[in-house]
N, C-alpha and C positions, 0 to 999 in steps of 0.2 A: 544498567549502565548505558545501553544504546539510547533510551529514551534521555539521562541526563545528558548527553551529548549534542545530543540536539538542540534543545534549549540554552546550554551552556552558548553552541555557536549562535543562536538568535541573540541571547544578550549580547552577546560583544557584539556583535553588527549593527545591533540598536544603537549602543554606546559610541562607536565608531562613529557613526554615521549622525547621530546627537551632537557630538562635538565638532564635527566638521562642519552641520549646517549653521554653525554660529557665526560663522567666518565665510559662509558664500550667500549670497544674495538670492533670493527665491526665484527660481526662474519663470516666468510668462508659465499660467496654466494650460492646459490642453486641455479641451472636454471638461467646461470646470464646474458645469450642471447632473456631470456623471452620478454622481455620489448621491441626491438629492431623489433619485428615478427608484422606485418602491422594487423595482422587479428588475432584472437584467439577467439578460440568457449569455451561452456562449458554446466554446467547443474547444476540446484540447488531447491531447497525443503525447506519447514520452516513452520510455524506459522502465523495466521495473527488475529486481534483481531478488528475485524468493529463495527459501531456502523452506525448512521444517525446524520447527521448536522438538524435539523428540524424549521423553523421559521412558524410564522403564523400570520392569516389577524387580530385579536382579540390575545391580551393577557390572553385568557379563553382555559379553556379546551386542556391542553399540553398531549403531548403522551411523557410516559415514554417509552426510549430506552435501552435495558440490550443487548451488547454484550455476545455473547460467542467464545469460542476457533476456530477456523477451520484452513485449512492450504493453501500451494500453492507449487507448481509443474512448472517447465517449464526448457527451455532453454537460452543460452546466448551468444551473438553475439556481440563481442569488435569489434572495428575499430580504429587503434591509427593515431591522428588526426595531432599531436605535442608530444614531451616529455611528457608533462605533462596532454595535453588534450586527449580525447579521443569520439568516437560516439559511446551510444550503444544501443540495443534491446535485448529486455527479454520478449518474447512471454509465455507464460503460462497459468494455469489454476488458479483459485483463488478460493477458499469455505469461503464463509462466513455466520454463523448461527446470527440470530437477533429476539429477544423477542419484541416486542410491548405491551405497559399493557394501555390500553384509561379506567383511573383510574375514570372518570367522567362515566362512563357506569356503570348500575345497573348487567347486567345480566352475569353471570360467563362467556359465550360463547362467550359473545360480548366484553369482555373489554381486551382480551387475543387475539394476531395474532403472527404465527411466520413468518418468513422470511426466508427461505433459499436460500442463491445466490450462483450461480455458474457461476465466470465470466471466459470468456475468454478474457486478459490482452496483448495487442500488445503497450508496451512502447516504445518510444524514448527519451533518454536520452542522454546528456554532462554530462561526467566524468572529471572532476579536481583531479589530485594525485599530491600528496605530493611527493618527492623527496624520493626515495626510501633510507633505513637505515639499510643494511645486508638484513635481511630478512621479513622486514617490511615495511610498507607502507599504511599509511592512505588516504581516500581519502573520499569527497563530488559528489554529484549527485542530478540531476534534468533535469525535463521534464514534457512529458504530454504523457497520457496513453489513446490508444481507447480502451472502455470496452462495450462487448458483454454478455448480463445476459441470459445464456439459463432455467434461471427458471423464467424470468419476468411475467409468463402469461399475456404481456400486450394486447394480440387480445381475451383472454379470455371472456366470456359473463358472467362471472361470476365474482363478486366483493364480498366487503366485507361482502355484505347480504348474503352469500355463504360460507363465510370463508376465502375466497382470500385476504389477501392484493397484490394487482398489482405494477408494475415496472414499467416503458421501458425500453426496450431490450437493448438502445444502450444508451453510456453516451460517457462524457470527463471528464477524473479528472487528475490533476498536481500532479505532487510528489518533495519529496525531500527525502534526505537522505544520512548516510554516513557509514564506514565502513572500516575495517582494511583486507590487503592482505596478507597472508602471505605464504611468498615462500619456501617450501619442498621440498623433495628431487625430485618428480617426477609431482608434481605439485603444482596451487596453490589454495589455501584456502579461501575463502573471507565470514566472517562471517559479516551481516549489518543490519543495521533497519532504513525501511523506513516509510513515513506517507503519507498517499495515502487523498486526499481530495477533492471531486466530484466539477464540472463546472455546472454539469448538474441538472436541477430539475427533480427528477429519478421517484415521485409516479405517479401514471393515475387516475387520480379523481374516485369516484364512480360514474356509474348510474344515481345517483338520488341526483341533487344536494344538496339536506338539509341533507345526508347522516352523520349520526353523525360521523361517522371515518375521511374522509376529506373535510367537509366544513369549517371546520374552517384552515387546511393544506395549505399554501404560499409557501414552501419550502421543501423539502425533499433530499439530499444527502448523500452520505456513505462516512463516515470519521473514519477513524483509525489507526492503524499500523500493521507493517507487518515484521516478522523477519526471514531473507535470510541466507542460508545456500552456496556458490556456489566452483563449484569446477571444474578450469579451468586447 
Protein backbone atom coordinates (compact mmCIF):
# COMPACT_ATOMS: atom_id res chain seq x y z
CA UNK A 1 0.00 0.00 0.00
CA UNK A 2 2.91 2.59 1.02
CA UNK A 3 4.82 1.77 -2.11
CA UNK A 4 1.42 2.45 -4.37
CA UNK A 5 1.12 5.58 -2.66
CA UNK A 6 3.95 6.88 -3.65
CA UNK A 7 3.70 6.35 -7.31
CA UNK A 8 -0.03 7.20 -7.26
CA UNK A 9 1.47 10.96 -5.93
CA UNK A 10 4.25 11.02 -8.79
CA UNK A 11 1.58 10.45 -11.49
CA UNK A 12 -0.55 13.21 -10.39
CA UNK A 13 2.30 15.62 -10.22
CA UNK A 14 3.37 14.44 -13.68
CA UNK A 15 -0.08 15.21 -14.85
CA UNK A 16 -0.26 18.31 -13.10
CA UNK A 17 2.52 19.62 -14.09
CA UNK A 18 2.04 18.23 -17.96
CA UNK A 19 -0.87 20.32 -18.23
CA UNK A 20 0.23 23.24 -16.85
CA UNK A 21 3.48 23.36 -18.97
CA UNK A 22 1.01 23.70 -22.06
CA UNK A 23 0.03 27.18 -21.09
CA UNK A 24 3.54 28.57 -19.67
CA UNK A 25 6.27 29.30 -22.00
CA UNK A 26 9.57 27.48 -21.30
CA UNK A 27 11.69 29.39 -19.38
CA UNK A 28 15.60 30.61 -20.27
CA UNK A 29 17.62 27.18 -19.46
CA UNK A 30 20.26 27.15 -16.73
CA UNK A 31 23.30 24.89 -17.22
CA UNK A 32 21.75 23.62 -20.43
CA UNK A 33 25.02 21.36 -21.24
CA UNK A 34 24.20 19.55 -17.68
CA UNK A 35 22.56 16.60 -18.92
CA UNK A 36 24.92 16.00 -21.87
CA UNK A 37 28.24 15.37 -19.12
CA UNK A 38 28.83 11.21 -18.90
CA UNK A 39 29.62 11.58 -14.96
CA UNK A 40 28.31 14.08 -12.32
CA UNK A 41 29.19 13.85 -8.70
CA UNK A 42 27.40 15.60 -5.76
CA UNK A 43 26.54 15.66 -2.01
CA UNK A 44 23.28 15.61 -0.12
CA UNK A 45 21.66 15.58 3.80
CA UNK A 46 17.94 15.11 4.81
CA UNK A 47 15.67 13.36 7.34
CA UNK A 48 14.83 9.84 7.66
CA UNK A 49 11.91 8.38 9.69
CA UNK A 50 12.43 4.12 10.30
CA UNK A 51 10.49 2.06 12.06
CA UNK A 52 10.74 -2.20 11.83
CA UNK A 53 8.68 -4.52 9.51
CA UNK A 54 8.02 -7.28 12.48
CA UNK A 55 6.17 -10.72 11.80
CA UNK A 56 5.95 -13.57 14.31
CA UNK A 57 5.83 -17.40 14.87
CA UNK A 58 2.39 -17.01 17.24
CA UNK A 59 -0.17 -14.06 16.76
CA UNK A 60 0.67 -13.32 20.77
CA UNK A 61 2.61 -11.01 22.15
CA UNK A 62 3.44 -8.04 19.40
CA UNK A 63 6.19 -5.56 19.93
CA UNK A 64 5.05 -2.01 19.46
CA UNK A 65 7.43 0.01 17.13
CA UNK A 66 7.60 4.10 17.64
CA UNK A 67 9.78 5.58 15.07
CA UNK A 68 11.52 8.78 15.75
CA UNK A 69 13.23 11.51 13.63
CA UNK A 70 17.12 10.95 12.68
CA UNK A 71 18.92 12.00 9.47
CA UNK A 72 21.38 11.03 6.75
CA UNK A 73 24.51 12.47 5.11
CA UNK A 74 26.47 11.23 2.11
CA UNK A 75 27.65 11.57 -1.43
CA UNK A 76 26.48 11.00 -4.98
CA UNK A 77 27.79 9.56 -7.94
CA UNK A 78 25.56 9.84 -11.52
CA UNK A 79 26.48 7.86 -14.56
CA UNK A 80 24.19 8.79 -17.61
CA UNK A 81 23.40 5.56 -19.18
CA UNK A 82 20.91 6.97 -22.10
CA UNK A 83 18.87 10.30 -22.30
CA UNK A 84 16.85 9.23 -20.12
CA UNK A 85 18.47 6.43 -18.11
CA UNK A 86 20.94 6.84 -15.78
CA UNK A 87 23.44 4.50 -12.98
CA UNK A 88 23.78 5.64 -9.76
CA UNK A 89 25.45 5.42 -6.06
CA UNK A 90 24.80 7.41 -2.94
CA UNK A 91 27.18 5.98 -0.26
CA UNK A 92 26.33 7.65 3.00
CA UNK A 93 25.70 7.46 6.48
CA UNK A 94 22.14 6.98 7.83
CA UNK A 95 20.76 7.58 11.83
CA UNK A 96 17.96 6.08 12.69
CA UNK A 97 16.40 6.29 16.47
CA UNK A 98 13.58 3.30 17.21
CA UNK A 99 11.50 2.81 20.46
CA UNK A 100 10.38 -0.76 21.20
CA UNK A 101 7.55 -1.11 24.05
CA UNK A 102 6.98 -5.35 24.58
CA UNK A 103 3.46 -4.14 26.08
CA UNK A 104 3.08 -7.87 27.37
CA UNK A 105 5.96 -7.43 29.96
CA UNK A 106 5.18 -6.42 33.55
CA UNK A 107 8.34 -4.68 34.66
CA UNK A 108 9.01 -0.97 33.49
CA UNK A 109 12.84 -1.89 32.46
CA UNK A 110 11.75 -4.75 30.66
CA UNK A 111 9.04 -3.71 28.33
CA UNK A 112 11.01 -0.52 27.00
CA UNK A 113 14.39 -1.09 24.42
CA UNK A 114 15.68 1.62 22.38
CA UNK A 115 17.35 1.14 19.05
CA UNK A 116 19.87 3.45 17.75
CA UNK A 117 21.32 2.54 14.12
CA UNK A 118 23.96 4.04 12.42
CA UNK A 119 24.02 2.58 9.07
CA UNK A 120 26.54 2.86 6.63
CA UNK A 121 24.29 3.07 3.09
CA UNK A 122 26.30 1.80 -0.31
CA UNK A 123 23.21 2.07 -2.88
CA UNK A 124 23.01 1.12 -6.34
CA UNK A 125 20.37 2.48 -8.21
CA UNK A 126 18.67 3.01 -12.02
CA UNK A 127 17.45 6.36 -12.62
CA UNK A 128 14.52 6.99 -15.14
CA UNK A 129 13.89 11.06 -15.92
CA UNK A 130 11.43 12.48 -17.33
CA UNK A 131 12.15 14.76 -20.28
CA UNK A 132 13.54 17.71 -18.99
CA UNK A 133 10.94 21.05 -19.03
CA UNK A 134 13.21 24.53 -18.69
CA UNK A 135 14.19 23.98 -15.64
CA UNK A 136 12.61 21.00 -14.40
CA UNK A 137 12.70 17.58 -14.31
CA UNK A 138 10.97 14.70 -12.43
CA UNK A 139 12.34 11.60 -12.18
CA UNK A 140 11.87 7.70 -10.36
CA UNK A 141 14.53 5.40 -8.93
CA UNK A 142 15.18 2.01 -7.57
CA UNK A 143 17.65 -0.40 -6.42
CA UNK A 144 19.16 -2.21 -3.69
CA UNK A 145 21.17 -1.01 -0.81
CA UNK A 146 24.28 -2.85 1.13
CA UNK A 147 23.70 -1.74 4.70
CA UNK A 148 26.40 -1.89 7.47
CA UNK A 149 24.97 -1.04 11.21
CA UNK A 150 27.87 -0.02 13.26
CA UNK A 151 25.70 0.09 16.44
CA UNK A 152 24.39 -3.59 15.83
CA UNK A 153 26.12 -5.09 18.87
CA UNK A 154 25.67 -8.36 17.19
CA UNK A 155 28.97 -10.20 18.64
CA UNK A 156 27.97 -8.62 21.97
CA UNK A 157 27.48 -11.14 25.01
CA UNK A 158 25.06 -9.24 26.22
CA UNK A 159 21.24 -9.43 25.18
CA UNK A 160 18.27 -8.19 26.17
CA UNK A 161 18.68 -9.69 29.77
CA UNK A 162 21.22 -6.75 29.80
CA UNK A 163 19.30 -4.12 28.07
CA UNK A 164 20.64 -4.81 24.47
CA UNK A 165 18.32 -5.31 21.76
CA UNK A 166 20.90 -6.78 19.17
CA UNK A 167 20.98 -6.48 15.18
CA UNK A 168 23.22 -7.89 12.56
CA UNK A 169 25.68 -5.78 11.40
CA UNK A 170 25.09 -6.35 7.68
CA UNK A 171 21.57 -6.38 5.68
CA UNK A 172 20.12 -5.94 2.03
CA UNK A 173 17.09 -3.70 1.73
CA UNK A 174 15.48 -2.40 -1.91
CA UNK A 175 14.44 1.06 -2.34
CA UNK A 176 12.34 3.03 -4.54
CA UNK A 177 11.65 6.57 -4.84
CA UNK A 178 11.21 9.80 -6.80
CA UNK A 179 11.98 13.25 -6.97
CA UNK A 180 12.05 16.52 -8.78
CA UNK A 181 15.60 18.33 -10.26
CA UNK A 182 15.78 21.50 -10.50
CA UNK A 183 18.32 23.45 -12.64
CA UNK A 184 19.89 26.82 -11.16
CA UNK A 185 22.03 29.02 -12.16
CA UNK A 186 25.15 27.23 -10.98
CA UNK A 187 23.77 24.09 -10.06
CA UNK A 188 21.39 21.52 -9.59
CA UNK A 189 18.95 20.94 -6.80
CA UNK A 190 17.27 17.63 -6.27
CA UNK A 191 14.70 17.58 -3.51
CA UNK A 192 13.12 13.40 -2.99
CA UNK A 193 11.66 10.86 -0.79
CA UNK A 194 12.67 7.65 -0.76
CA UNK A 195 11.25 4.37 1.14
CA UNK A 196 13.93 2.02 2.17
CA UNK A 197 12.46 -1.59 2.98
CA UNK A 198 14.81 -4.45 4.61
CA UNK A 199 15.57 -8.24 2.51
CA UNK A 200 17.13 -8.97 5.52
CA UNK A 201 15.96 -10.61 8.96
CA UNK A 202 18.15 -7.93 10.98
CA UNK A 203 17.29 -9.19 15.04
CA UNK A 204 19.96 -11.96 16.68
CA UNK A 205 17.78 -13.91 18.90
CA UNK A 206 18.65 -13.86 22.67
CA UNK A 207 20.65 -16.24 24.67
CA UNK A 208 18.13 -18.08 26.09
CA UNK A 209 15.58 -19.34 23.95
CA UNK A 210 12.34 -18.82 25.97
CA UNK A 211 13.68 -15.30 26.12
CA UNK A 212 10.40 -13.30 26.33
CA UNK A 213 11.83 -10.31 23.92
CA UNK A 214 12.29 -12.80 20.98
CA UNK A 215 10.93 -16.15 21.17
CA UNK A 216 8.11 -15.29 19.85
CA UNK A 217 10.28 -12.84 16.98
CA UNK A 218 9.96 -14.48 12.95
CA UNK A 219 10.81 -11.58 11.44
CA UNK A 220 12.49 -8.29 11.93
CA UNK A 221 13.37 -5.37 9.30
CA UNK A 222 13.74 -1.63 8.99
CA UNK A 223 11.18 0.01 6.88
CA UNK A 224 10.63 3.67 6.46
CA UNK A 225 11.35 6.80 4.62
CA UNK A 226 13.89 8.98 3.99
CA UNK A 227 13.78 12.61 2.79
CA UNK A 228 17.07 13.75 0.35
CA UNK A 229 18.21 16.88 0.00
CA UNK A 230 21.00 16.83 -2.97
CA UNK A 231 23.06 19.16 -4.57
CA UNK A 232 24.91 18.42 -7.86
Amino acid sequence: MFKKHIFLIFLSIISLHGAFAQFKPEAPRNIPQYDEVFWQWGYYFGLTYMGFKTTYTTPRHEIYVYPEVGFNVGLTSDFKLTRMWSFRTEPGLIFAYRKLIFNYLDDPYDRIRYVRSSYIFVPALIKFNALRNGNFRPYVTGGIIWAYNLNSFENSVNDNASGIFRLKRQSWMWTVGMGFEMYLYYFKFTPSIRGVFSMTNEFVPDTDPQSPWTRNLEFMGTQGVYLVLTFE
